[in-house]
Each structure stands twice: as C-alpha cells, then as structure tokens.
VEXFIPA-659893 format. One record per residue (C-alpha): x, y, z; residue number from 1; residue in three letters. Coordinates in nm, 3 decimals. Each point is the difference from the previous one (the first is absolute). Layout:
! VEXFIPA-659893
site px=X, py=Y, pz=Z, nr=NUM, rest=ALA
...
! end
This chain:
! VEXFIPA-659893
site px=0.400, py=1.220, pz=7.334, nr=1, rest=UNK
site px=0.108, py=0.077, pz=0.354, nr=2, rest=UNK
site px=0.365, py=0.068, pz=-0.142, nr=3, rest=UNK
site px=-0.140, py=0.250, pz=-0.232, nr=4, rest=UNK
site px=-0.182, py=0.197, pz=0.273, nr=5, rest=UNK
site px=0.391, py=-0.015, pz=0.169, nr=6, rest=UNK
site px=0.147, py=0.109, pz=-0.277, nr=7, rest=UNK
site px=-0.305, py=0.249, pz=-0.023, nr=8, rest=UNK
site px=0.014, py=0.164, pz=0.334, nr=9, rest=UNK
site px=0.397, py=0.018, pz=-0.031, nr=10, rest=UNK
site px=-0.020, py=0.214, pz=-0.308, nr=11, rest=UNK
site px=-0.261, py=0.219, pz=0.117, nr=12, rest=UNK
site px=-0.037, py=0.198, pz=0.363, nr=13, rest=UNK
site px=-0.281, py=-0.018, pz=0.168, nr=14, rest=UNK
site px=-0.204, py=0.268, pz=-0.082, nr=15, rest=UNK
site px=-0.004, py=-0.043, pz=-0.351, nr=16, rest=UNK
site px=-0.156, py=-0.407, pz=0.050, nr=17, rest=UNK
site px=-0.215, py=0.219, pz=0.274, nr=18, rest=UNK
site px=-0.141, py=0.201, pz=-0.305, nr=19, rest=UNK
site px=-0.036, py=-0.292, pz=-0.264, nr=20, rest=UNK
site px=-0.185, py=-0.214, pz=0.298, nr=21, rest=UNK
site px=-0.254, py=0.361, pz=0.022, nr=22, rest=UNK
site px=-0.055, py=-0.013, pz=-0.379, nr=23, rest=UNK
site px=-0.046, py=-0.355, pz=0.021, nr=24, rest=UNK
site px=-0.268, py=-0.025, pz=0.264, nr=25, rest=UNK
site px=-0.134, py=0.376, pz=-0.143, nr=26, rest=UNK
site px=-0.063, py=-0.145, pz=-0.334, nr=27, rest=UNK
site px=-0.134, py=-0.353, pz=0.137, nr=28, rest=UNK
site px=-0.291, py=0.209, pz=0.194, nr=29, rest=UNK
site px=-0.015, py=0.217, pz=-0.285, nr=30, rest=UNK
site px=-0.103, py=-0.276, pz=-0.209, nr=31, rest=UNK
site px=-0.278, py=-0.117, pz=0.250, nr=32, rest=UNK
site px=-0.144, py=0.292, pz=0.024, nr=33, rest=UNK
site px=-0.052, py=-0.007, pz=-0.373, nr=34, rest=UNK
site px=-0.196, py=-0.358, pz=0.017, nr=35, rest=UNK
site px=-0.180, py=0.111, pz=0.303, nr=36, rest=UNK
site px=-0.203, py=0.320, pz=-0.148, nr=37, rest=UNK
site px=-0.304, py=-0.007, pz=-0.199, nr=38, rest=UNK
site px=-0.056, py=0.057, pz=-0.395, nr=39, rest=UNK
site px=-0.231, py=0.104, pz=-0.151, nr=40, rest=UNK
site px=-0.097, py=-0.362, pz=-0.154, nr=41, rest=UNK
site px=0.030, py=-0.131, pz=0.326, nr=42, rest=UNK
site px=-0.293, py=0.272, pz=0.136, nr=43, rest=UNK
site px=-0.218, py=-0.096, pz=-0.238, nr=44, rest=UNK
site px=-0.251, py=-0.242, pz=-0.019, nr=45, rest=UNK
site px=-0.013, py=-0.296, pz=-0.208, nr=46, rest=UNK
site px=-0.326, py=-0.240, pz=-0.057, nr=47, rest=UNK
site px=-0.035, py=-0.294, pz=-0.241, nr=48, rest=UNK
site px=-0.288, py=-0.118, pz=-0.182, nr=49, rest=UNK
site px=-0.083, py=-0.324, pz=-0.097, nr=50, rest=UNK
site px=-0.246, py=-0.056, pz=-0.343, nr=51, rest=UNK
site px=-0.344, py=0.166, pz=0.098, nr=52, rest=UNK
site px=0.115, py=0.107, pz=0.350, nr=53, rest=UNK
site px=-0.055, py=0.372, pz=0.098, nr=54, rest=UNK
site px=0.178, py=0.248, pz=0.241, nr=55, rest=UNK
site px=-0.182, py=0.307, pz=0.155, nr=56, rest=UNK
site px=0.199, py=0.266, pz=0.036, nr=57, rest=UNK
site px=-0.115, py=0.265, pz=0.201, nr=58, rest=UNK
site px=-0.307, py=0.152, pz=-0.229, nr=59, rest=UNK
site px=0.139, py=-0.223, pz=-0.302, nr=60, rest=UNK
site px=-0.063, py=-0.393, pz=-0.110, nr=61, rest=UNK
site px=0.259, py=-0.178, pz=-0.241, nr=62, rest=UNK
site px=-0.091, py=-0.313, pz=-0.142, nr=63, rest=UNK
site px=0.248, py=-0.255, pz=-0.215, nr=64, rest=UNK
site px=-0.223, py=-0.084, pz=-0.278, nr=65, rest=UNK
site px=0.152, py=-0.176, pz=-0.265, nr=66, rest=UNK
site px=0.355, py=-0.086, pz=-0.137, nr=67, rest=UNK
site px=-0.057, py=0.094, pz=-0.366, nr=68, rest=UNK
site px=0.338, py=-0.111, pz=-0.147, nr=69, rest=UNK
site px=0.323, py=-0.114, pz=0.209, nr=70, rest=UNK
site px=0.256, py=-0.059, pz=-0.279, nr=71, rest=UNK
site px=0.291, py=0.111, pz=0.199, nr=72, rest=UNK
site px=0.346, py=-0.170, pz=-0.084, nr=73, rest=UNK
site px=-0.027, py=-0.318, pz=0.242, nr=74, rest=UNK
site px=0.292, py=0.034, pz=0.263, nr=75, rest=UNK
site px=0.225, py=-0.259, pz=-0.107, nr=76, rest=UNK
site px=-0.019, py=0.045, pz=-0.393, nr=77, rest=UNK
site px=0.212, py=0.298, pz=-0.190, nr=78, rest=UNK
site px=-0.248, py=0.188, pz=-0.250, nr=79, rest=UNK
site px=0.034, py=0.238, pz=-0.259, nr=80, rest=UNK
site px=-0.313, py=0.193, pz=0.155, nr=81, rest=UNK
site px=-0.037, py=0.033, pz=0.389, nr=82, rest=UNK
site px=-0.416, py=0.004, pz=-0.070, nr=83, rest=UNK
site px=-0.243, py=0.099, pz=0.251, nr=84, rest=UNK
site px=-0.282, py=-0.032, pz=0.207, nr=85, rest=UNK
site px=-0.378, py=0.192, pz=-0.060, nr=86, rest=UNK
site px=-0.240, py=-0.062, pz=0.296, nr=87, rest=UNK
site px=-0.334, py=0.202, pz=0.065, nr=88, rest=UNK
site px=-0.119, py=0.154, pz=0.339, nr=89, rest=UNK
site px=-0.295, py=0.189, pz=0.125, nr=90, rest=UNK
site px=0.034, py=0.283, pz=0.238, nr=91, rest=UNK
site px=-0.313, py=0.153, pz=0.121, nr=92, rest=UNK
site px=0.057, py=0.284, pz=0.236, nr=93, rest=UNK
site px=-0.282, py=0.073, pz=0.233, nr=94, rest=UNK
site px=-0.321, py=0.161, pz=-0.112, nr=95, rest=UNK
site px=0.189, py=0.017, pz=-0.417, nr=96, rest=UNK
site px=-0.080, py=-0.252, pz=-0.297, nr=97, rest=UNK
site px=0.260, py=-0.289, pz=-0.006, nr=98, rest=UNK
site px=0.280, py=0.033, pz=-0.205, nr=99, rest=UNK
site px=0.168, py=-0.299, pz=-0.214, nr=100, rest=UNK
site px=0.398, py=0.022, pz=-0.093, nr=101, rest=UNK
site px=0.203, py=-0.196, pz=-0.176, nr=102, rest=UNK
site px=0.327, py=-0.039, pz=0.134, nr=103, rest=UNK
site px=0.355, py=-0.090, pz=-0.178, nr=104, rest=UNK
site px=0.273, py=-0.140, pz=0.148, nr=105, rest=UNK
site px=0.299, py=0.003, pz=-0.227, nr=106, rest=UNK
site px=0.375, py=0.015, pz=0.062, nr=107, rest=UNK
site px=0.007, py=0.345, pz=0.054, nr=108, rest=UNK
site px=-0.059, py=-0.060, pz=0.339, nr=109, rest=UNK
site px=-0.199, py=0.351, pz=0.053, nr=110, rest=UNK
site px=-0.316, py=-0.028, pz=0.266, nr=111, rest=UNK
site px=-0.350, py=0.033, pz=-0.153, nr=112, rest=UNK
site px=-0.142, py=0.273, pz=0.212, nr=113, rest=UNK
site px=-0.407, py=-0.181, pz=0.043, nr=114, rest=UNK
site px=-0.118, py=0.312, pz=0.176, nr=115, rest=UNK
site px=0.128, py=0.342, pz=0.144, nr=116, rest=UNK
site px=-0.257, py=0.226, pz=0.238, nr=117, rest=UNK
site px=0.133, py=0.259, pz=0.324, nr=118, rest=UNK
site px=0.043, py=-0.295, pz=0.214, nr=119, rest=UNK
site px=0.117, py=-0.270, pz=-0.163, nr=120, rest=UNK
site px=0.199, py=-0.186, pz=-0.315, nr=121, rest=UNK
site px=-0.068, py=-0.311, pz=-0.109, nr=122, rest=UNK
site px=0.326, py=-0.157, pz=-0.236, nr=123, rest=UNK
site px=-0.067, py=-0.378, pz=-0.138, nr=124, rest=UNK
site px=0.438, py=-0.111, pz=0.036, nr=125, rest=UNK
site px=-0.046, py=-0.340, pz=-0.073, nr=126, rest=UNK
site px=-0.179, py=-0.328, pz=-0.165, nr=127, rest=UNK
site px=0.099, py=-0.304, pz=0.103, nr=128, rest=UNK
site px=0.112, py=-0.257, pz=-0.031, nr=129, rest=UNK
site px=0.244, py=0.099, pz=-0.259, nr=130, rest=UNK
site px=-0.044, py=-0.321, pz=-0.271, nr=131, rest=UNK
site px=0.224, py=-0.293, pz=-0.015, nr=132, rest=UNK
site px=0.063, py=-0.264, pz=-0.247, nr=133, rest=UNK
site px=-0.095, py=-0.230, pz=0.246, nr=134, rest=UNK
site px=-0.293, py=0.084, pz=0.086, nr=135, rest=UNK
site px=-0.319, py=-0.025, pz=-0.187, nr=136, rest=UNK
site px=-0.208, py=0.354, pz=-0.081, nr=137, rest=UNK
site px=-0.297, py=-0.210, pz=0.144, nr=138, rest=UNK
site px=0.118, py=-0.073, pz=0.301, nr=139, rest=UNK
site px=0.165, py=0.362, pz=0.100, nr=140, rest=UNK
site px=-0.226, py=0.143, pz=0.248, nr=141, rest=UNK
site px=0.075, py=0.393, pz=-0.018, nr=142, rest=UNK
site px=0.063, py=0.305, pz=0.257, nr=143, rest=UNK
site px=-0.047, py=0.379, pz=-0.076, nr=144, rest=UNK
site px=0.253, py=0.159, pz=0.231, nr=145, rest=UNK
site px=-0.155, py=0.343, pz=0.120, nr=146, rest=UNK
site px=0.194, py=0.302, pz=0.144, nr=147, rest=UNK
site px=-0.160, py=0.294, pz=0.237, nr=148, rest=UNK
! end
C-alpha cells in the first residue's frame, strides 16, 4: 500500500492529490448530510395495534377488529400466488356514527388510506407477523401497523 501512495505522489504534484483529498472529504460529508436529514417517512408517525386494541388520534379512534383471512405466501415457501391479508377496523370520529372497513393487504404493497379529514391521515402499512411455515395460524398473535 504505502509503495503505491510513493509511486502515487511521484506521478502526481501536489495540488492535483490536494484536489482529489477535497473531493474526497467533500463527498464523505456530502454523504452524511444525506443520512442526517429528515424524510418524509421518518416525520411521520407510526402506531401499532394489537387484536382489539384502539388508538385515538386526535378527534379519531381506530380499533383492530378482526383478521378476516391471512393467506399470504408464508416467508420461506415460493407460491404461485403471493395471497393476502383482509382485517376489519372501526373508526369513529368524534360526535359521527362509527365506521367499519375492511382492509386488504396484498403484494401490491399500496397503503390503505383508513381515514382522511383537514388535520390528519390515517394509512394501515402493515399486518404482522407476516406467516411462516413454522409457525402455527393459532398461535400468531397479530399487529395492525398505523401511519399519521
């Protein structure tokens, strides 16, 4: 290594290894500057429900119901059809009749928007645990992950 750097510096004057050492360091901070400011995901607020839980969200209560079907493609299995996920929730937004949604989570990915007023949005992102062969549909005790 250190004969390289010799053999390096000999080739090239000073200024120029001046100039790569600048774009070196420039790009390092560059880089950490990236990592170091906020996203949009990041500024948002996450919650997660367990089965019959509820969340109150400023003038809004969520409540994880009921898993109504979970046959998502277990994790370490290949399938022919990725399957999905149908839960139920309640939202009941202060001083309006409660509302009951069914909610599918399929491979698309996409975020079921629960409820949308001036001040807030309320995205289910996630059901877990995401089903393995190894463990039992009995024993799989279930999270609605909730995004504000």
């Amino acid at each position: 290594m250190a004969s390289f750097l010799s053999y390096l510096c000999n080739k090239l004057d000073s200024m120029k290894i001046l100039r790569i050492v600048f774009v070196l360091i420039s790009f390092c901070a560059f880089a950490k500057a990236q990592n170091a400011s906020p996203t949009k995901a990041a500024d948002q607020i996450t919650f997660e429900l367990g089965l019959g839980e509820h969340q109150q969200i400023n003038a809004v209560e969520v409540t994880f119901l009921e898993v109504m079907e979970d046959s998502r493609c277990p994790k370490d299995v290949d399938c022919i059809w990725a399957g999905q996920a149908k839960i139920k929730v309640r939202i009941v937004e202060k001083g309006l009749k409660p509302i009951e949604k069914e909610v599918i989570f399929d491979a698309s990915g996409k975020n079921n928007i629960l409820h949308t007023s001036d001040d807030v949005v309320i995205k289910a992102v996630h059901l877990s645990p995401y089903p393995k062969t190894t463990t039992a549909v009995h024993n799989r005790v279930y999270y609605l992950k909730l995004q504000v």
